[in-house]
C-alpha positions as CSV (number, residue, x, y, z in Angstrom):
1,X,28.6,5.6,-17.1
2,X,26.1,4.2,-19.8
3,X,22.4,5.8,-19.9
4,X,20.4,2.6,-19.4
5,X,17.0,2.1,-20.4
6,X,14.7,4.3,-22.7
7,X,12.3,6.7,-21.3
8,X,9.4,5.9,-24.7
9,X,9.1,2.4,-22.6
10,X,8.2,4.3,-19.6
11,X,4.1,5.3,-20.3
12,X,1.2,5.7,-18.1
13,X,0.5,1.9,-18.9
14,X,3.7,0.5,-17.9
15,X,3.9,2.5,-15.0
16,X,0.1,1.4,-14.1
17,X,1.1,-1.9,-14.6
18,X,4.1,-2.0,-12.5
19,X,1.7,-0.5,-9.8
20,X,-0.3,-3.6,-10.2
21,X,2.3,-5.9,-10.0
22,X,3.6,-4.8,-6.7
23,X,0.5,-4.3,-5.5
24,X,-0.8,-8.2,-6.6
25,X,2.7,-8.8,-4.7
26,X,2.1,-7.1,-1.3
27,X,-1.5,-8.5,-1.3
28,X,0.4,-12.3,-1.3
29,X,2.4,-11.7,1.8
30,X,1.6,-13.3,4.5
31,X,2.1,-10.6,7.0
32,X,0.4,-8.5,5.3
33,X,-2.8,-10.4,4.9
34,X,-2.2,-11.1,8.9
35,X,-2.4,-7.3,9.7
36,X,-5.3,-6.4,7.5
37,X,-7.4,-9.0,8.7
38,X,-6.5,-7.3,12.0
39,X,-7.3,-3.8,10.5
40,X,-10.3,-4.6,8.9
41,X,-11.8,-5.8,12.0
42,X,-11.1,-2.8,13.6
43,X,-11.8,-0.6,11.5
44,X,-15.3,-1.7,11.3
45,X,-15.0,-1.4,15.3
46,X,-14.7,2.5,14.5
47,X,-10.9,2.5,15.5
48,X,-8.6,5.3,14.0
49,X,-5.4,4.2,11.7
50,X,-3.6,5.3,14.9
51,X,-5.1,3.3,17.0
52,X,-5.0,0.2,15.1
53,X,-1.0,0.9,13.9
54,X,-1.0,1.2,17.9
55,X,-2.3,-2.1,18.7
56,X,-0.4,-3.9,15.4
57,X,2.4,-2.7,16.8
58,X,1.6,-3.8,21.0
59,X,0.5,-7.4,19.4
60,X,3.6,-7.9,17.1
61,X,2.2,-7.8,14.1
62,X,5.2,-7.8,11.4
63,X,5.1,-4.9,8.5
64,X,7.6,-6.7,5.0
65,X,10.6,-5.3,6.5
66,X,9.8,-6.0,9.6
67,X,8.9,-2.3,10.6
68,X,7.1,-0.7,13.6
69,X,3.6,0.1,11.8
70,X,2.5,3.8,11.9
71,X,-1.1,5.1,10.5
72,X,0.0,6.2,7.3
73,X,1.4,2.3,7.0
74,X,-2.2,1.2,7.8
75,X,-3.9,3.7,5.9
76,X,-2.2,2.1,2.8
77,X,-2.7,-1.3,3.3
78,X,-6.0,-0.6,4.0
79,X,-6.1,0.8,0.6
80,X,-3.8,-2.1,-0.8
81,X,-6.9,-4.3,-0.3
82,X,-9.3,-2.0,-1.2
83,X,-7.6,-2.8,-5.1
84,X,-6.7,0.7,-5.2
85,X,-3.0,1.7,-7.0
86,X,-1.2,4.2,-5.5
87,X,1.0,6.8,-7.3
88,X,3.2,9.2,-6.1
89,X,2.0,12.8,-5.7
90,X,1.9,14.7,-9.0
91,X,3.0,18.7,-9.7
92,X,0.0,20.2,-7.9
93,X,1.2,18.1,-4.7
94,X,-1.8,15.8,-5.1
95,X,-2.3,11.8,-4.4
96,X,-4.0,10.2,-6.7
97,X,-5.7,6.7,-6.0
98,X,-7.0,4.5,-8.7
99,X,-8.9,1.5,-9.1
100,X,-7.0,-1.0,-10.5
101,X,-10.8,-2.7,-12.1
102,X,-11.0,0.5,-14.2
C-alpha cells in the first residue's frame, strides 16, 4: 500500500477547521434544524436530554442516518447550535468544547 497524505498538513487549524465545516454542515440539515427546534423548546420547559430524546423518538423525529435519538445525540445537537466544536477526548480522557467565535 502507499502512505497517503502528510501528517505537517494536519494542525490544530486544519483540524479546527474541519470541525467547522461539518459542524456549518449538520446545522444545514433539515432534520436537524426540525429536532432542535423541538429540543430547544423543551429544554426551556426544564425537560432532561432523556426525556426529550424520548419524545424525538415517540414523535418521529428523524436523526441524519435516520437513527433512534438517545440523550447523548441530543446533548450534542444541542451543543451543535450553541456554535460550539466538538473534539474528541484528549490523553487525560477529557472533552473539550470550543467556541467556534473565538
Amino acid at each position: 500500500g502507499f502512505k497517503l497524505g502528510n501528517p505537517q498538513n494536519l494542525t490544530q487549524q486544519s483540524r479546527i477547521k474541519g470541525c467547522e465545516i461539518r459542524r456549518k454542515n449538520a446545522q444545514q440539515k433539515e432534520c436537524n434544524k426540525k429536532a432542535f427546534e423541538f429540543t430547544r423548546d423543551q429544554r426551556e420547559k426544564g425537560e432532561s436530554y432523556a426525556k426529550i430524546a424520548d419524545s424525538l423518538n415517540k414523535y418521529r423525529f428523524e436523526s441524519p442516518q435516520g437513527k433512534k435519538f438517545y440523550a447523548c445525540s441530543v446533548r450534542n445537537l444541542f451543543k451543535l447550535y450553541e456554535n460550539k466544536v466538538f473534539f474528541k477526548r484528549g490523553k487525560n480522557n477529557d472533552t473539550n468544547y470550543k467556541s467556534s467565535k473565538a
